[in-house]
N, C-alpha and C positions, 0 to 999 in steps of 0.2 A: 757665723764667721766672727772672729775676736777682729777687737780692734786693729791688732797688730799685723794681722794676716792683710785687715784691706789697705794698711799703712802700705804695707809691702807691696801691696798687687798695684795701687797707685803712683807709689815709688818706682818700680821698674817702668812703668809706663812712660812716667816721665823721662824718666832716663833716656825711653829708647825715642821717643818724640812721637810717642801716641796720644800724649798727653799733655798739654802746653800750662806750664809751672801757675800760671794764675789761675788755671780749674780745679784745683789740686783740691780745695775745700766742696765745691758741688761734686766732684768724682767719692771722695771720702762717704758725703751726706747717701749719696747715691748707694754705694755699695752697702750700708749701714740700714737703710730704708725697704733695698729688692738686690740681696747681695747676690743670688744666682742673675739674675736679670744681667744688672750693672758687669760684674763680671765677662761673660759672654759678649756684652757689648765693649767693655776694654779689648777682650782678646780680639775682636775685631774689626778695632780699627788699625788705621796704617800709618805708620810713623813718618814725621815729617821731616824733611830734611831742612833744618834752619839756613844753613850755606851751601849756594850755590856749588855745584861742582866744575870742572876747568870747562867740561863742553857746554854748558849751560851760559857759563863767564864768556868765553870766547866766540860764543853766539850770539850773546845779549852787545859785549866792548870791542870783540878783535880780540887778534894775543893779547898776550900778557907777557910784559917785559919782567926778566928777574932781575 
């Protein structure tokens, strides 16, 4: 696997929030060290939601005035 390919597979991770922006360097080492491994374990984690959504919000505060 080139470097650019685990840039990439890294990069969308984080994008999608599989991958939170300060593991960026151990996820890089990882795919570079057992890049079938590392890989497969990207593909299967689960993206996190950083903000909350309205029912989570208005479960945790009440409405929400606009």
């Amino acid at each position: 696997m080139t470097r650019t390919e685990r840039v990439n597979i890294v990069a969308a991770a984080v994008a999608d929030g599989r991958i939170p922006p300060a593991r960026r360097a151990f996820w890089l080492a990882r795919l570079r060290d057992s890049p079938s491994t590392a890989a497969a374990e990207i593909a299967g984690l689960t993206a996190v939601r950083s903000e909350p959504d309205i029912d989570t919000y208005s479960a945790l505060f009440g409405h929400k005035e606009n």
